[in-house]
Phi, psi and omega in degrees: 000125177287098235246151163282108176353300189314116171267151171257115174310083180332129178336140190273142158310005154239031164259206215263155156323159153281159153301116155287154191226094206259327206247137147303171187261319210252059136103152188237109192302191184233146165304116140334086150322288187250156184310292183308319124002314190264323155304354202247343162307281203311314209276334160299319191278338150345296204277359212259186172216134160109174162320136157284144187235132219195140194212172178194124158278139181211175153304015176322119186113322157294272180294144155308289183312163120296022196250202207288141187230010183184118177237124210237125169224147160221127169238135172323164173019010164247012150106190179245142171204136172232141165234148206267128140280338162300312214286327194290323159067182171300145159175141212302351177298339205260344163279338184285340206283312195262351166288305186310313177252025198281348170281324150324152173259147193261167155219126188215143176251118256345096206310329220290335175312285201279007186266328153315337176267347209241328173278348172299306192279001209096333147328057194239117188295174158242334202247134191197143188245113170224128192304323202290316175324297193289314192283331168305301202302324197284330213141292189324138171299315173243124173225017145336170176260326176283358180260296187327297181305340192276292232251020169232338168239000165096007197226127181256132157264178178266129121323337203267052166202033200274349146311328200290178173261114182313328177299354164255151197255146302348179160197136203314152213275316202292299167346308227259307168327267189345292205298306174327303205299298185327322171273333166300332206229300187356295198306303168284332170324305188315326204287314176292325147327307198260359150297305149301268227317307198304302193283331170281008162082022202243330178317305194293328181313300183315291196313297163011276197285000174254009175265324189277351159291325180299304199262010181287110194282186182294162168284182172243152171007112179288118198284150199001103161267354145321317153324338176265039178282124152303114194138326187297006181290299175355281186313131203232014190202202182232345183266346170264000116337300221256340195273319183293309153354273190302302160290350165274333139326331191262353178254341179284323178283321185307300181310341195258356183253327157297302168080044176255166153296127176319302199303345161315305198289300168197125190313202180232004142308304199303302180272027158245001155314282194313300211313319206262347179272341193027106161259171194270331199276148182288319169322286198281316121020248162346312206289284168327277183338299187291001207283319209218040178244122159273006156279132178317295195209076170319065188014008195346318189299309186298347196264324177285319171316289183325298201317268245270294162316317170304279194001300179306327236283137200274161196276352200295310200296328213261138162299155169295120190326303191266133154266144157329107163318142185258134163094223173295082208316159154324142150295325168319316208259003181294291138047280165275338150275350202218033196352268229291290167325300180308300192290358186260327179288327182272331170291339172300291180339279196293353154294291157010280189321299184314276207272349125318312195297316163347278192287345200037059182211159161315155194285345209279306189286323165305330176205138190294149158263027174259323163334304188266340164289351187262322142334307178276341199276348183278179208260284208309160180299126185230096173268181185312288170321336192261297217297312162312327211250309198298269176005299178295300196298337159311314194126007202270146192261151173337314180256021170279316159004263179327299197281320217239328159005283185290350193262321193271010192246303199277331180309286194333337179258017170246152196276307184266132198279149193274147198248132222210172207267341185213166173249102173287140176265016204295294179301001178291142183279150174258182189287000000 
């Protein structure tokens, strides 16, 4: 299917301003507290017609958890509702609530953030629309909900609370407006999305890729993320290795027992000062820590326990500068381990570019680029048909198939790399 070429563009400086949008339209609720509050949501939004449109505020940044610290719904004629889920605490309405409406179509703008906090409470859709996802897919230059809502219904929001921490209590009236506004516009947004899709030959590609959201299990664990402390180029040894190890273990559970952002508890500056400065006084210590910590009254004593234990720790025990890559090496590093591969990954890239450009969407979005290094990178023979067969079992949806199948088939048989000015590394997992 041919797609249409045409991006859709943010409004030019001569089309008319957006509209500020200070208010909801369909009414500005009182927060839901209590569990009879929340029965009386389920029993409105019922009374409703049509997609549920669905947002959750959390803390990020803040908070340890993820989870939901505000849940803003709207449905026709069943209303705006924000609801407090701390003040409401566990209860069986938030599974009838996803049970009730599970045939509903959901709208939710960029799912893959809130859906993990909204299946947490019971919340699981089947059916699911996501604007931000359709507006990439669709075209769009911008796909924020406030660039989207300007540049598709003509309505400008306010943003500037898009930061705060959801996590305080009361919570503020204008917050609480902010929040309300994300949902108030969801329903027609949906409807204008799926308009570009339709007239661009785009609609089943979305559904596709929101199905594939739906059904996408959790990831599993990231093997040792403390290797991602910021900072780590710093390191030169294995034992100011084993201190960062051990003490961003000793901050992570502290943050989960609390229920702060690790970086709170003490950044990852603080700790690869200490790993590399080791000082011996406990004082001085403190001092490196306490610098950039948003905790009252840190523990110290406990922390200095770890510390003093790394020290200890026989060299059989301390990790290792390099770990065994898990998959596939950094793209960086084909070149010399891999000719013949590097040079089947630069025509692949830029074929991708080409037929994204085609289509008018990120390049990310036709295709994963983990997709296409697992493609490139084996010895053995892949004709079109293998290549296509590869794709799925990767995860790649049909009508991603269809488009790139044959361009990622035809890479694979060139021997020499098309020669290109930088190598992006942004995707490479590091090492």
């Amino acid at each position: 299917m041919q797609a249409d070429s045409t991006t859709h563009e943010s409004p030019t400086p001569d089309s008319p301003p957006a509209t500020p949008l200070l208010a909801p339209r369909h009414g500005m609720p009182d927060l839901v507290t209590t569990e009879d509050g929340l029965r009386d949501v389920v029993a409105r939004l019922a009374q409703g017609s049509g997609p549920i449109a669905i947002d959750a505020e959390r803390a990020s940044g803040y908070r340890y958890s993820q989870r939901a610290y505000l849940i803003q719904i709207y449905r026709m004629d069943g209303g705006l509702h924000l609801i407090d889920p701390i003040a409401i605490g566990n209860t069986f309405l938030w599974e009838a609530m996803g049970t009730d409406f599970a045939e509903q179509e959901w709208i939710i703008h960029a799912s893959t953030q809130d859906l993990p906090c909204l299946r947490e409470l019971g919340l699981k859709p089947q059916r699911l629309f996501d604007t931000e996802l359709g507006g990439r897919i669709a075209g769009c230059a911008r796909v924020g909900l406030g660039a989207l809502t300007e540049q598709l219904l003509g309505l400008s929001l306010a943003k500037e609370h898009s930061a705060v921490d959801w996590s305080i209590r009361p919570l503020k009236n204008e917050w609480l407006t902010y929040a309300a506004l994300d949902v108030d516009v969801l329903v027609e947004l949906r409807n204008e999305v799926e308009k570009l899709l339709r007239d661009a030959g785009k609609l089943e590609w979305a559904l596709q890729d929101f199905a594939a959201i739906l059904n996408q299990p959790p990831r599993p664990p990231r093997q040792d993320p403390w290797r991602r402390t910021s900072g780590m180029h710093k390191v030169r040894d294995r034992m100011t290795l084993t201190i960062i190890r051990d003490m961003w273990k000793a901050r992570d559970d502290y943050a989960a027992e609390i229920d702060l952002s690790a970086g709170r508890v003490f950044n990852d500056d603080s700790l690869v000062e200490l790993a590399t400065k080791r000082p011996k006084e406990i004082n001085e210590f403190a001092r490196i820590l306490q610098r950039r910590s948003r905790v009252e009254k840190p523990p110290i004593e406990r922390w200095f326990d770890v510390y003093r234990a790394a020290l200890l720790t026989p060299i059989e025990n301390q990790p290792e500068l390099r770990t065994p890559s898990q998959g596939l090496p950094p793209a960086k590093l084909w070149q010399s381990r891999n000719p013949v591969g590097y040079a089947r990954l630069t025509h692949a890239r830029a074929a991708v570019l080409r037929l994204a450009a085609e289509h008018t969407m990120p390049a990310e979005n036709l295709i994963s680029p983990d997709f296409v290094r697992e493609i490139c990178w084996p010895e053995t023979a892949m004709d079109q048909a293998t290549v296509a067969a590869k794709l799925a079992e990767l995860g790649a949806r049909p009508w991603q198939v269809t488009i790139v199948a044959g361009a990622l088939a035809a890479a694979r048989l060139e021997r020499e790399p098309l020669v290109v000015e930088a190598d992006d590394e942004s995707e490479a997992t590091p090492e």
